[in-house]
Every structure is written in C-alpha cells, then in structure tokens.
C-alpha positions in Angstrom: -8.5 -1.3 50.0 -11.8 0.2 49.3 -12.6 0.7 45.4 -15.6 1.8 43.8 -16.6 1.0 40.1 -18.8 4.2 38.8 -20.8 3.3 35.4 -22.9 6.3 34.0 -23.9 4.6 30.8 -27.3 3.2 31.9 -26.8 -0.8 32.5 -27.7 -2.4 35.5 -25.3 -5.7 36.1 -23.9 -7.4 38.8 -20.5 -9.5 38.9 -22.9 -12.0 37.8 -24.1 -11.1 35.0 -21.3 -11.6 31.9 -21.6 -15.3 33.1 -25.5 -15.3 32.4 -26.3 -12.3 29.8 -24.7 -10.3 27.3 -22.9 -6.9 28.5 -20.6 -4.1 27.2 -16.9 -5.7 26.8 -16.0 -3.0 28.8 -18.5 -3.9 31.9 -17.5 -7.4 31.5 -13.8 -6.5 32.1 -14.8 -4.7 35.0 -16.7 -7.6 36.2 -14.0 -10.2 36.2 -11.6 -7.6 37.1 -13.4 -6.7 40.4 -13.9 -10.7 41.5 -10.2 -11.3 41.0 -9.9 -7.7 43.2 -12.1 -9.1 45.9 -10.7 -12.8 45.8 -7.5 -10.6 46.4 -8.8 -9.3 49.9 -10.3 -5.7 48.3 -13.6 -4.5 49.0 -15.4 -3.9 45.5 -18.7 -1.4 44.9 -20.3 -1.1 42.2 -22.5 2.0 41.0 -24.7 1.8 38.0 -28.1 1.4 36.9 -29.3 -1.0 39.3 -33.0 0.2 40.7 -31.4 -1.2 45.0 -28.8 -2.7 46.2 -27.4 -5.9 46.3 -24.1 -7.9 46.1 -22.7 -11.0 44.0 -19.4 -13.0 44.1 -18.6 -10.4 47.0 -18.6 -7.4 45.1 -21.9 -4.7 46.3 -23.5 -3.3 43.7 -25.6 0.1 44.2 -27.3 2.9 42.3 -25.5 5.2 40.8 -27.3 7.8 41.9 -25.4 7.3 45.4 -22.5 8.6 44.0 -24.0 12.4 43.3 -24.7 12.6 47.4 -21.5 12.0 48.0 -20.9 7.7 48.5 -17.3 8.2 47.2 -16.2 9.8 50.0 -15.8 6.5 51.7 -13.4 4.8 49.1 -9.5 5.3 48.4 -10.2 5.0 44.6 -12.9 5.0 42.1 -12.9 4.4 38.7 -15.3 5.9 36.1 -16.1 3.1 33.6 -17.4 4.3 30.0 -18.8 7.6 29.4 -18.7 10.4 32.0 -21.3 13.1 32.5 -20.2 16.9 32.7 -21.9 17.3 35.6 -20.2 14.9 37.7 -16.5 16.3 37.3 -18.0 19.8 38.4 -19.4 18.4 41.3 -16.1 16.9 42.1 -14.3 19.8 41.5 -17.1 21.6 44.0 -15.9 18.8 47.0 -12.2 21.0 46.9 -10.5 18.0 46.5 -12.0 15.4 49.0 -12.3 13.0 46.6 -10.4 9.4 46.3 -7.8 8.7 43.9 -10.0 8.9 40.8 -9.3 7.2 37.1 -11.1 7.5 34.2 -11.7 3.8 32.2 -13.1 4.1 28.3 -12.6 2.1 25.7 -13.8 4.8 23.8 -11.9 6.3 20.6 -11.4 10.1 20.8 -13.8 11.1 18.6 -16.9 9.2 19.7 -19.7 10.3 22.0 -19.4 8.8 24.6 -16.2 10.3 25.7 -17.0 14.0 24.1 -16.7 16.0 27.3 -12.9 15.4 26.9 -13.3 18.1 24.6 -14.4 20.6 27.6 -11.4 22.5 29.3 -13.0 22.7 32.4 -14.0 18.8 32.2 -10.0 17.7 30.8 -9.1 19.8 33.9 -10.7 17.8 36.7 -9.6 14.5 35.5 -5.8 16.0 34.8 -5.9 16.7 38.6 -6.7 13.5 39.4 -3.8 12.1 37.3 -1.1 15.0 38.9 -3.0 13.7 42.4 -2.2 9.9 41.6 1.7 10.8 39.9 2.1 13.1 43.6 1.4 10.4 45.7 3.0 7.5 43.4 6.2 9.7 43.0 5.9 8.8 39.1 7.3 11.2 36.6 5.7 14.5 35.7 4.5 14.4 32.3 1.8 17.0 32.4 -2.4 15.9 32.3 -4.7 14.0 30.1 -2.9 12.6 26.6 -4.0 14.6 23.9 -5.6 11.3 21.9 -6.9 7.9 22.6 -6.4 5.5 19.7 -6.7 1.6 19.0 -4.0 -0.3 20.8 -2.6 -3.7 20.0 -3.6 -6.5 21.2 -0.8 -8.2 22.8 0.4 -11.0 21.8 0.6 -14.4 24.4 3.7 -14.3 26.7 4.3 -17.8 26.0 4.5 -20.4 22.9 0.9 -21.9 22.5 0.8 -25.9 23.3 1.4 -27.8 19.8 -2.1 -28.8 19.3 -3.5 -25.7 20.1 -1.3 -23.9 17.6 -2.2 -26.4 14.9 -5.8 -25.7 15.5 -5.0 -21.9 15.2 -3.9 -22.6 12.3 -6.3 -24.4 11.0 -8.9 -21.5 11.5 -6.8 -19.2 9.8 -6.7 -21.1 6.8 -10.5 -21.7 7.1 -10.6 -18.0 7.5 -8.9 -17.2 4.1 -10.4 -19.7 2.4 -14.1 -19.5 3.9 -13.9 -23.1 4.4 -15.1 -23.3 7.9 -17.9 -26.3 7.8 -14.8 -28.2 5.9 -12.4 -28.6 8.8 -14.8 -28.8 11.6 -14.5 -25.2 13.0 -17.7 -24.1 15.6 -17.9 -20.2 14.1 -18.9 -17.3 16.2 -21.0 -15.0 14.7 -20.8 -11.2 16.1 -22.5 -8.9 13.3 -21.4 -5.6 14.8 -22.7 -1.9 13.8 -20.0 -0.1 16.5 -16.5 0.6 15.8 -14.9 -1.3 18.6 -11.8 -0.6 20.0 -10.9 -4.3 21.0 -13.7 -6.1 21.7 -13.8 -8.6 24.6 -17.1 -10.8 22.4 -14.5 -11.8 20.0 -11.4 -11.8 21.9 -13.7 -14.9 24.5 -14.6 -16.1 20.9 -11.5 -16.7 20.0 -10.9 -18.4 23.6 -13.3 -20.8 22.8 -11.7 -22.2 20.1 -14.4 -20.3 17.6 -13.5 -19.4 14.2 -15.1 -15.1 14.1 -17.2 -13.9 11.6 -17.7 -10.0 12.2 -17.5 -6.7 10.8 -14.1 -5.1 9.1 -14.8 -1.8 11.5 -12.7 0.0 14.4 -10.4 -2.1 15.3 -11.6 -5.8 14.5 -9.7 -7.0 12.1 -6.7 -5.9 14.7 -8.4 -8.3 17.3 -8.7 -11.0 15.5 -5.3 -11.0 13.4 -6.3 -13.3 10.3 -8.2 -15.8 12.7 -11.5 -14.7 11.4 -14.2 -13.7 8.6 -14.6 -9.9 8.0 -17.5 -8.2 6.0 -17.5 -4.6 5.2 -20.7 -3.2 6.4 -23.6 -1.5 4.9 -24.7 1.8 6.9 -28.1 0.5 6.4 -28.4 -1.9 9.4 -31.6 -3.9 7.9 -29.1 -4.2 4.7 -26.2 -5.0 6.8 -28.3 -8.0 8.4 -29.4 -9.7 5.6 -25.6 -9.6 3.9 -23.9 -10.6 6.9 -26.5 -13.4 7.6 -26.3 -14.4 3.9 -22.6 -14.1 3.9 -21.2 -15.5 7.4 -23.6 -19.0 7.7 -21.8 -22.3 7.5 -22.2 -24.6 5.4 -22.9 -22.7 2.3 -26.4 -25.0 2.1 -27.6 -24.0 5.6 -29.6 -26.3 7.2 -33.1 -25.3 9.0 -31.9 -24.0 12.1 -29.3 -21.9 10.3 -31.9 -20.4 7.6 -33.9 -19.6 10.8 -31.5 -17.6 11.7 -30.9 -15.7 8.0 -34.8 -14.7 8.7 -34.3 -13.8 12.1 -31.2 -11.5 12.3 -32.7 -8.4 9.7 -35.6 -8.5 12.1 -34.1 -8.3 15.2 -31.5 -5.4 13.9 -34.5 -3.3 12.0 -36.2 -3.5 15.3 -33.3 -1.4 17.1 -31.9 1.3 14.3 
C-alpha cells in the first residue's frame, strides 16, 4: 500500500522532527501515524515544504511542489493534511478522475481560515467525489458528500481503568489544579501559553502524558482536553498583554526563583516579536 501525506501549510518536517523540534499537533500526528504505517509494511511519502528530498524512520519526504506535476498518480491514497489550496482541487478535478483515494485531514473548526475554501461549491464538490469514490469502493452506506460542519469533538476517554498510582497522581493534579497549589505537591507544570483556538491539542494532550500538571489558555477547545487536570487563563487579545499575565499568572512557586523570573522577562518578548 502506497500513501502519500500532502501538507500545503508551509512546514518542512520529516518523521523526525516531533522527536527533536516543535511542530503543528496536527503534523505530529501525521508523523507518528505514518512510522506506525511503515513499521506496518506501507510505503509512506511525504509532501511539504522541504527544499529536496530525503527520508527518515522509512517514511520519504519530498517537496510539495511534486504533487502539482502530477506525483500522486503513483499512490493508492493521499491524504491532504491542514489547509488545502483552491487550486489544487481544480487541478484534480482537471485529471477526470485519475486520482487515488483522496481524504481531507484538518483539525480545523469550520469557520477558520485555514479550511475557508469549504465554503466554495466547486471546491466542497471535488472533495465530495472523493468521499462517494471511497463509500463506492468500500460498499459503505450512502449518506450524501461533505458534513455540513466541523466542530470540537471529545476527547475520548481511556478504554481501560488507570493503574492505582497513576490514578492517585491524577488526582493529585487536579486538586493542585483547583487549588493552584502545584509547587505544594510536587507537580512538574507544563506551560503552553496559546493565542489559537485549538481543537484538541496534541502539546497538552503529551503534557498530560508526561505526568505534567497544564497551564494554558481557556480558548477552543482546551479546557475540553484537559478535563479539570489543568490551569486555564482567559486571554487578552493583546498578545504582549497576554504574555506578561500568563507569565505572571502560571509560574510555580508563587516566589519564582531566578530561572523562572527569567522566564516572566522572556515570554512578552518572544510573543511581541511574532504578533
């Protein structure tokens, strides 16, 4: 099974790189997603940003410009990660079909940018081929195209009863959580002051993995991801404002130590520096 990973969003990354650099939540998914695909037997391409070629954990990686001269034609599926531009679905839709199975992967709410063009008929109308395509071949049930909304979904709860003394650390975050006593019962916090209204959130969800006790913002759906076992600060839509309260706000202990107050000055800096 051939499958190609398309990313239009302008990263570069490898398989590689979650392990060693931040990325998109989404891109990380991909990432461990394709070297579970490729440990599996599949063979993995990537398309994005990257200026050549080149290959990591098995999985190629290429430039995304490959894919407008036609690169897809060799796969049996591809999947569009992020944001998709116009101009690739017309293209598509110029090719008559000979296309792989083709599935459209945002994280994206409805009404943000990235995912806009689901607003064009002619755009909706390529990718509800490629679902009637997919539901011919799978012999699924008819239920028309595209869904008319993407929202917020749950996240799911674990299949199994945590170990005892993993639940009784859980619990002690949450109560350091809702009583901002973090430094008092040992907890490491994770810090993630966020501008974007995420839809899940993979930083915190690994966070959480980690044992970390999240401090982040109350937007999208956050406070959904980390259900009570966290900090959540309303933000200010001034980012340099934002900074400073967060940074004020979110350190352990109350008295922060010189490494922490470095990181009180830092922070507004670093977040002027990008609005």
């Amino acid at each position: 099974m051939k499958i190609a990973f398309v990313d239009f969003m302008g990263m570069a990354y490898s398989v590689d790189t979650p392990y060693m650099a931040p990325l998109g939540g989404s891109q990380s998914a991909v990432c461990y997603l394709a070297e579970q695909l490729t440990a599996h037997g599949w063979e993995v391409t990537f398309f994005n940003n990257v200026r050549a070629p080149g290959a990591a954990r098995g999985v190629a990686v290429r430039p995304v410009a490959e894919v407008h001269a036609g690169a897809l034609a060799s796969f049996d599926a591809a999947v569009v990660v992020g944001g998709c531009p116009a101009g690739f679905a017309a293209a598509m839709l110029r090719r008559d079909g000979s296309w792989p199975f083709m599935a459209y992967w945002t994280g994206h709410m409805a009404d943000q940018a990235a995912v806009a063009n689901l607003r064009d008929p002619a755009f909706a109308a390529f990718w509800t081929s490629c679902c009637r395509r997919f539901r011919a071949s799978a012999r699924l049930p008819q239920h028309g195209g595209l869904s008319g909304r993407c929202g917020r979904r749950p996240v799911p709860r674990p299949l199994r009863p945590l170990p005892r003394d993993r639940g009784r650390r859980l619990r002690r975050r949450r109560a350091a959580a809702a009583t901002g006593a973090g430094d008092a019962v040992g907890v490491r916090p994770g810090l993630y002051p966020n501008t974007f209204e995420e839809t899940s959130c993979i930083a915190a969800l690994e966070a959480l993995g980690l044992g970390c006790l999240v401090a982040t913002s109350d937007l999208g759906a956050l406070p959904e991801a980390l259900d009570g076992f966290g900090c959540l600060l309303k933000p200010s839509a001034d980012k340099a404002v934002h900074a400073a309260q967060f940074a004020e706000t979110m350190v352990w202990p109350p008295a922060p130590g010189r490494r922490a107050r470095g990181w009180i000055d830092w922070l507004p800096q670093a977040m002027a520096s990008r609005s």
